[in-house]
C-alpha positions, 0 to 999 in steps of 0.5 A, a space after each residue: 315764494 320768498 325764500 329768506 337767509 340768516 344774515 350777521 349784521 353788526 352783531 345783529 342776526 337779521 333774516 334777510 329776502 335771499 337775493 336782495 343786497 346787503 345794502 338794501 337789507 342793512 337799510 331794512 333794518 335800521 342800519 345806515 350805510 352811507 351811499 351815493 350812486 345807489 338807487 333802488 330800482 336801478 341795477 348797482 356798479 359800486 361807483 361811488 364806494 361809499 358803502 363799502 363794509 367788510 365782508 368777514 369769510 372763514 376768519 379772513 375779511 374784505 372789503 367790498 361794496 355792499 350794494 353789489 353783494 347779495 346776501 347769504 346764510 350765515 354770511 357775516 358783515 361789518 359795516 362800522 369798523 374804524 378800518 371801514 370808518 377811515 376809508 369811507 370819510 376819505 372817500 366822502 372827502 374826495 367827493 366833496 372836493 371833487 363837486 362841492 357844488 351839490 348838496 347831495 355830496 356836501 350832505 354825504 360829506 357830513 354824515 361821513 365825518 368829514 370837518 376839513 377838506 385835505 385835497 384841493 377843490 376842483 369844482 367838477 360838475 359830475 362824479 361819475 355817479 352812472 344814476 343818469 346813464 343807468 335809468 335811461 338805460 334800463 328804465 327808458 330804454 333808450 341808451 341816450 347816453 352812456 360813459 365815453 373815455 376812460 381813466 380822467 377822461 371818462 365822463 357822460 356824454 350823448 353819441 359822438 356828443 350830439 343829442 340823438 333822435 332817440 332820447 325822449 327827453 324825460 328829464 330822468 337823468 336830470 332828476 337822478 342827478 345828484 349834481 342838481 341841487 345845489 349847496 343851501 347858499 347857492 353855488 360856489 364860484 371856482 375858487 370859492 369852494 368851501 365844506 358846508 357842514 352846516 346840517 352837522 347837528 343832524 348827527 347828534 345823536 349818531 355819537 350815542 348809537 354808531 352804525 344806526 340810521 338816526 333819520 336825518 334828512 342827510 339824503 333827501 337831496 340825492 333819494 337815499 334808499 331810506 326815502 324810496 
């Protein structure tokens, strides 16, 4: 049997499944939380920190990752304060900077306020995301590939680099990539990079209502969990 708890969303008292993310609730109920390396049926790493909220406990607050935090009775979230606003528009700007080559990431971009990009393009084709590694893990089971290396050398790779027997060529870690769908104009030439911004009128009517997700198709491109 389900058991539920009484959760403080926003100002907003939600009874949330015991057990369930903070993330997935907040989603539930019409709450956007921007995210990237979140998927539904996979297990969460908090890679991407995209949705990050501040956790409010006996008068002190944290910041943390809401897809790895569970919720609890009578815990108390916020999930748009200018503190969460200011951290999470620098990170979509260090995504976006980092692979402006997806739309997925220049879409994030958008819904996360970014207008300028402050730190150079650097064009990389992975952002560590671990959607890849994670469903061929735990769906397939067949631990194909897996990260290698660590701090700037970390990246996704097959054993000792070579392909095993082992993979079963399923295309799932492809199909999860958000690295997959390039930008509406196509792909940006190394040098070339640039903020798309064009779905920005997407977002019209967020202004009027903060924190709510205003079904835009701002996640259609990587799967958000609005679309699971």
């Amino acid at each position: 049997m389900l058991q539920y708890v009484n959760v403080n969303i926003d100002g907003a008292i939600i009874r949330a499944i015991k057990g369930t993310s903070v993330l997935d609730t907040a989603i539930e109920y019409g709450i956007c939380i921007p995210h990237l390396c979140h998927v539904s049926y996979l297990s969460d790493i908090g890679a991407c920190r995209l949705c990050i909220v501040e956790h409010v406990k006996n008068g002190r607050s944290e910041i943390t990752t809401s897809c790895t935090l569970n919720v609890e009775e009578g815990m108390v979230i916020m999930t748009n304060t200018d503190k969460i606003r200011k951290l999470r528009h620098n990170l979509a700007e260090l995504l976006v900077a980092q692979a402006p080559n997806s739309r997925a990431i220049q879409d994030i971009a958008v819904r996360c306020g970014v207008k300028e990009v402050r730190y150079p393009f650097r064009n990389d084709d992975c952002v560590l995301c671990g959607r890849c590694v994670r469903v061929c893990t735990e769906i397939w089971k067949a631990r194909a590939i897996g990260f290698v290396g660590r701090g700037k050398d970390r990246h996704v790779d097959y054993p000792f680099g070579i392909r095993p027997e082992f993979c079963k060529q399923c295309g799932s870690c492809i199909e999860l990539c958000p690295m997959t769908i390039t930008p509406c104009d196509g792909p940006m030439k190394p040098g070339e990079e640039y903020l798309c911004g064009k779905c920005e009128s997407q977002l019209i009517i967020a202004d009027e209502t903060p924190g709510s997700c205003v079904w835009c198709e701002l996640g259609e491109s990587f799967g958000c969990a609005r679309y699971a």
